[in-house]
Each structure stands twice: as C-alpha cells, then as structure tokens.
C-alpha positions, -999 to +999 in steps of 0.1 A: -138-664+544-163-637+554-196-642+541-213-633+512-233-597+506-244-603+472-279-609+482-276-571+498-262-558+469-277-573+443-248-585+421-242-545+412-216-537+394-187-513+413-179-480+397-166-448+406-180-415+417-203-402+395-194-368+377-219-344+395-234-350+427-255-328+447-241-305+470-244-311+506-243-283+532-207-291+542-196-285+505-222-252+503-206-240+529-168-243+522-167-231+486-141-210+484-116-237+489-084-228+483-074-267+465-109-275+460-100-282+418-062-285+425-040-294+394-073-302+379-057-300+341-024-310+352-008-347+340+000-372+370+040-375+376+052-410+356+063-420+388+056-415+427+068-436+455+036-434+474+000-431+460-032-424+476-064-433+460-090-406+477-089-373+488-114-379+522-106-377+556-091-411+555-069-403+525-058-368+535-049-383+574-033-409+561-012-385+534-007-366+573+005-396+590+029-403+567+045-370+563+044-372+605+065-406+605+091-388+581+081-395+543+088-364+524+054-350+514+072-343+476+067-386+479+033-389+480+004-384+454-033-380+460-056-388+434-093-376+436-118-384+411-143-350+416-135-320+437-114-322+471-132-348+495-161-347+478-170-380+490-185-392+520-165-372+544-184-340+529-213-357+529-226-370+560-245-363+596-220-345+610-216-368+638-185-380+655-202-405+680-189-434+694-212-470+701-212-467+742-230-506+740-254-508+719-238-529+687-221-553+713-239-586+705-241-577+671-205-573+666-199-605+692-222-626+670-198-621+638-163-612+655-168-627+694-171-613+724-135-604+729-134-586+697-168-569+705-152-555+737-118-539+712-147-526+686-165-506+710-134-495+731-116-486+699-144-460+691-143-442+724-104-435+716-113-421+680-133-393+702-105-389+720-084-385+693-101-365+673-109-339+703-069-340+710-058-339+674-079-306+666-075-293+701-033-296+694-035-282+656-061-250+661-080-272+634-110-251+626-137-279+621-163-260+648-155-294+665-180-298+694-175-319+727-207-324+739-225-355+748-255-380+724-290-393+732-298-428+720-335-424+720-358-454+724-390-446+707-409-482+713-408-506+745-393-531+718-362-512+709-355-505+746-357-534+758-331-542+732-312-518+743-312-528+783-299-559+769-274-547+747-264-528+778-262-560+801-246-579+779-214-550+775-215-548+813-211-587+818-185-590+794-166-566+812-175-532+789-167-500+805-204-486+812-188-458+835-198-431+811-231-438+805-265-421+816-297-437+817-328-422+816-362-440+823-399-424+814-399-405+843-371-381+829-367-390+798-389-364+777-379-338+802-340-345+795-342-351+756-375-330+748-383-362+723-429-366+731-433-403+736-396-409+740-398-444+764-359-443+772-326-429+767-291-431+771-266-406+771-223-407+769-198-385+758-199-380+717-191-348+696-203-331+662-178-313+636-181-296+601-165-330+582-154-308+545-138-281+572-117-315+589-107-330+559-099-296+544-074-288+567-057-319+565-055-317+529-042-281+533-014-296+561-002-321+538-003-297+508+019-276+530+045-306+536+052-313+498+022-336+487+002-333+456-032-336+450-050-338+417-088-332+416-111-344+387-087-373+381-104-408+388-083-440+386-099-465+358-076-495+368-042-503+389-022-534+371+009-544+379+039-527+362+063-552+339+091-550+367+063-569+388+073-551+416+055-514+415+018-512+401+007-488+377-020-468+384-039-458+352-060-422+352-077-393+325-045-378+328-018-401+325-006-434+345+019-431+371+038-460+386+041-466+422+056-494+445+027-483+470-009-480+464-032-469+496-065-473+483-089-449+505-119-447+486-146-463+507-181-479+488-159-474+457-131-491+467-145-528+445-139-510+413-102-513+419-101-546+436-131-562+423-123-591+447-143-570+473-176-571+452-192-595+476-182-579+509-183-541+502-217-525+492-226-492+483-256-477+501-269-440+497-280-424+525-296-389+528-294-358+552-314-327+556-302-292+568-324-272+590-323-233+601-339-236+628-372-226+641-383-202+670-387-233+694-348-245+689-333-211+684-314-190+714-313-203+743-334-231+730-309-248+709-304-283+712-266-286+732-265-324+723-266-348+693-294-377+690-302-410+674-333-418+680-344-452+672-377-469+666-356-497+655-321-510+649-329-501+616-355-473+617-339-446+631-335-403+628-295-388+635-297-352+647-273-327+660-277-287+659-246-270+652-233-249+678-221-219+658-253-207+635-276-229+648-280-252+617-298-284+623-286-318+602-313-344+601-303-379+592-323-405+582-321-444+583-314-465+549-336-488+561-374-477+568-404-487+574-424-457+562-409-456+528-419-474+490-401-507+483-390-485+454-372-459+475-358-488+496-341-510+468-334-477+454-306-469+482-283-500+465-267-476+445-237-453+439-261-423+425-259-395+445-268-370+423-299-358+436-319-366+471-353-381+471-383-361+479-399-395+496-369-395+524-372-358+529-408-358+534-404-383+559-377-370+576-401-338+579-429-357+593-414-376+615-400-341+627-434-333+641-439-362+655-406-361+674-407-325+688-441-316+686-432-279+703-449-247+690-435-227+664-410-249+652-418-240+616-397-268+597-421-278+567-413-253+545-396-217+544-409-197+575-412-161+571-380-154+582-364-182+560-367-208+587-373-245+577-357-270+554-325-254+541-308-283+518-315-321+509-283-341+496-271-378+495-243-396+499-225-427+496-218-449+524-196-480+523-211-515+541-193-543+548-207-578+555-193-579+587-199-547+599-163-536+604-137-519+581-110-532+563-077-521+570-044-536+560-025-549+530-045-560+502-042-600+501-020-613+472-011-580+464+022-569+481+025-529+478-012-523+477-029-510+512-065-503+519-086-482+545-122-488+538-156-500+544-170-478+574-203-484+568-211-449+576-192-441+611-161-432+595-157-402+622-157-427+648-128-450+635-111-432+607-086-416+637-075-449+647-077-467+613-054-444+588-027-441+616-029-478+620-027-479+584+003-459+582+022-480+607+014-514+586+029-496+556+059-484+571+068-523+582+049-523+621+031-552+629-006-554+639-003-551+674+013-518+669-019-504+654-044-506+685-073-517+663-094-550+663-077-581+649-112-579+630-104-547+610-075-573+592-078-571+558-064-607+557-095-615+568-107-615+529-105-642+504-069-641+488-080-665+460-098-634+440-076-624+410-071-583+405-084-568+376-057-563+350 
C-alpha cells in the first residue's frame, strides 16, 4: 500500500469544482468557443456504453483515442461539471517540459532506480508526442519547440542538481540532450543576475484551452457528446451489478464503462483515494511584456528557476504576442503560513494578492534589466495583465494513476499529475485507452508505477 498523505492534506474533505472560478488567460483568451456551454440544459442519455468523467486534455484525448481504435464516437459521453476544460488544462503555466534528471533519486527513492529511469524516459516521449501529434493534425495550440533553463539560484540547489545529474548518468539515463552551463556563461546564456548554474534540453510551451479545445472539437466531430455545467454527485453500481450508474443535475445515465479523468477531484468519486490524492492550488500571472523582453528581446526559451526543490518561479514568453506566464511555487519561503496552508484547497475562485506580489518581486530580482516595467500598468499598458489559480492534483508518490480502478471492474482512471500533466497526459490517456480496450500493461509504454493496482483494494466505493 502506498503511503499515507493525510498529514499533507489535512483530512480535507474531496468535492468537486466549485461553480465560478477565476478566469485564467487561456480561458480570456478562447471565449468564443464554439462548445464551451455545450448541451448545457440538455438531460444526460439513460444509457451510454462509454462515459468520461472530465472534459480536460486527458478526458477529451482519451474520448480521441477511443474514437481512433474504432468506438463510434455516438458511444461515448463526456460529462463536465463547469464550462469545457475548465479545469486544470486551462489553467496552468503553459509548459510542456519534460524532467531531463533532475527528479531521478526522488522518484528512485519511492519507485527504484529502474523505474526512475522509465519515469524520466517516458516524459521525453510525451514531447515527442505532443510535437508529432499537433504537427500531424494542423492543431492550432501555438505549440512551441524550443528548449528550458533549469536555473540554479543558490550553490545549495546546484549542487543538488550536479548530483541529480550524476546519479541519472550512472544509472544509465540518457544525458545526451543536455547543456550545462557554469557561472562563467551562465547569466550571459539565461539573462537570470546571480544565476550560479543552468541546464538546458529540449522542452516546449503551448496555449493548453486551444489543445484541449481542439480535441474536444475532433471528438465532437466523430459522434461524441459533451455536456457542460453537468457535475457527477455519485457513481453506484446499477441493480444488474454489472454497469454503474452515474448520477448528475440532469439525470443518471448508466454505463458498463466509467473513465474517471478528473484529476485533484477525482476522490469525490472514489473516496478510497482520499489519502493519496491531494488537491493543491497553484497560481500564474500573465505578463505583456516590457520594453526589455519585447522585439528582438523576447525570451525564445522557457525557465524554472529554482532556489529550491520547492521554491521555485516557471516562466515562458509566448512566441506569438509576446505574453509572458509567470508561475510560482506552492511551496515558499517568502510567503505567510496563512497563504501556505491556504494552498490545501479546491478554491480557485480568486488568486491571492500575497503570491502575486511575490511573484512581482522576485521579478526584479530575477531580471533586473532596465525598463522592464512589470509592477503595474506601464504607459503603454505593459505590466501584470491577469492573476488566476488553479487546481493541481498530488499524489503521495509523485506519479499518476492510471489503470482500472481496484475492486471496481468497468471503472478506469487517468489522474493525479501533480501539475505536469503536459508532460505525461500523451502517453497516459492512450495507455489508458489500450487497458480499456482489453491490452495488457506492457502494451501501454508507461511505468509499472503509474498502475493503479498499486492502491489499496480494501477501500469500499461510495454508494
């Protein structure tokens, strides 16, 4: 049995997204949304052969996958509780960056090295995938193939990661595609003041509500319905014992197949994951950008820079109006023990003003350059843009959960991605898929860790 995270989350109860969250810049951005509120009044079918709890970019690639591997798209369902991927797949960084090294002995300390090695290696292929997938399908995502900076802003955090770095190596990690930088070049290569290392691999940035957009609108297209504004209070099993009924606002539709896809929330439908899945709000800032990071002075790469393993600032620029998306760290050092135990939550309703004043700070500190204008609205309307927060799900062992759902035959799950969904979810929903459709593991690709066997069967579902 995995072990416990109810010290992390504080015995708090699961629920499900709250009615109205704050609007990130993805969703400002991609309003006019053709299925945004689809079938928003309209009454579930009684019956559907496949249903698919969450409308994200795990839940609309998996509704894709399907309909790839031949189910008719007229057999599938997908149930969203708010507006079309309204979750965390319109919520976050806008990253889609693989771990080069870095979380090796982390994830060898819980999994082993072996598995460490398949972790790591399994998130260079979701790059991969993800530049093939939208390269093949004209997917208009403003998908970015560029390369990422991990930052090391003390002598502490890189030494940490030198011997993150060795250990990979040693173990037999592929280190080919990785730069390292020492303090000669370092500030020169990154423009970070005080930066003490870096190392640099191939990573990427995309518009996440554009990606999981289209891949609602492509399985739209094939024949399967979505219904928006329709959250799922409880699945129990149907009297024929064996399809599950899956009970909603607007009626309860029985399935033999429940794919449950909805991340941090996924406990309040299998409350057996209460001790293993936490929610955790994390916040990002958008950023029109100042004199010093606009033209030909735009920042071509995406960053995490790190003070810590867990004090850290994401960063990418977008490549098409220059927008900058500033991430910052759930864990932090410069904030209030209030704001801290604060992020245990599944509010995202508003951002807080303590983060974003931080994350402004800290902005100074970082690039210290001339007219780069951020604290407030410049006179040409550069500086902070929008503040927004999101949900991210954690597990306690750092990995997702993937698989059938123990003790319940029929009910599938694709969760947990502890906020680096873009760099498994291409992997993990196909695998997914292929469980469902009666492959075995090794067909998948993924870490034997990912197994949602891994769980404690004994749990009883809610009924």
């Amino acid at each position: 049995m995995i072990a416990s995270n109810e010290d992390l989350n504080g015995g708090i109860e699961p629920q499900g997204p709250i009615p109205n969250p704050c609007l990130s810049y993805w969703q400002r951005t991609t309003r006019a949304y053709a299925h945004l509120n689809a079938n928003r009044t309209e009454s579930v079918p009684k019956e559907s052969p496949y249903v698919i709890i969450g409308s994200g970019i795990s839940g609309a690639l998996t509704a894709f996958e399907l309909t790839d591997s031949g189910i008719s798209g007229k057999d599938i369902t997908i149930l969203e509780a708010r507006e079309a991927a309204s979750g965390a797949s319109s919520r976050n960084a806008g990253h889609v960056r693989p771990d080069a090294f870095r979380g090796f002995n982390h994830y060898a300390k819980l999994h082993g090295p072996e598995q460490a090695l398949k972790i790591i290696a399994n998130e260079r292929v979701v790059l991969d995938k993800v530049d093939a997938f939208v390269r093949k399908n004209n997917v208009q995502c403003d998908f970015d193939p560029t390369t990422t900076f991990d930052v090391c802003m003390t002598p502490e955090f890189a030494a940490y990661e030198a011997e993150s770095f060795e250990a990979f190596k040693k173990a037999g990690g592929d280190v080919s595609h990785v730069k390292f930088y020492g303090s000669e070049e370092v500030q020169t290569r990154t423009r970070v003041k005080d930066a003490v290392a870096a190392y640099e691999w191939p990573a990427g940035s995309s518009h996440p509500a554009k990606l999981a957009q289209w891949l609602l609108n492509a399985a739209i297209e094939r024949g399967v319905t979505l219904f928006t504004h329709c959250s799922v209070s409880k699945v129990t099993r149907n009297e024929n014992d064996t399809s599950w009924d899956i009970h909603t606002l607007r009626g309860t539709t029985t399935t033999p197949t429940v794919i449950h896809c909805t991340n941090a929330y996924a406990s309040l439908l299998l409350p057996q994951l209460k001790t293993h899945l936490t929610p955790n709000r994390a916040q990002a800032h958008s950023l029109i950008a100042p004199p010093a990071f606009s033209g030909g002075k735009s920042l071509g790469c995406t960053f995490s820079l790190r003070y810590s393993l867990q004090h850290f600032y994401s960063l990418i620029q977008r490549e098409g109006d220059g927008t900058i998306i500033l991430g910052v760290s759930r864990t932090n050092p410069n904030l209030s023990t209030e704001t801290l135990r604060g992020c245990v939550t599944y509010d995202e309703k508003a951002y807080n003003q303590e983060v974003l004043d931080d994350a402004l700070s800290q902005w100074k500190i970082l690039f210290p350059e001339k007219d780069q204008g951020i604290d407030g609205r410049g006179i040409h309307g550069e500086g902070i843009d929008n503040a927004w927060s999101g949900i991210i799900g954690m597990t306690a062992d750092a990995v997702p959960i993937i698989g059938q759902v123990q003790g319940m035959q029929g009910q599938w799950i694709c969760a947990g991605f502890g906020g680096h969904g873009m760099a498994r979810i291409f992997t993990c929903a196909p695998g997914l898929v292929k469980l469902i459709l009666g492959e075995d593991w090794s067909a998948t690709g993924l870490p034997e860790c990912f197994d949602a066997k891994k769980l404690d069967s004994k749990s009883k579902p809610r009924t």
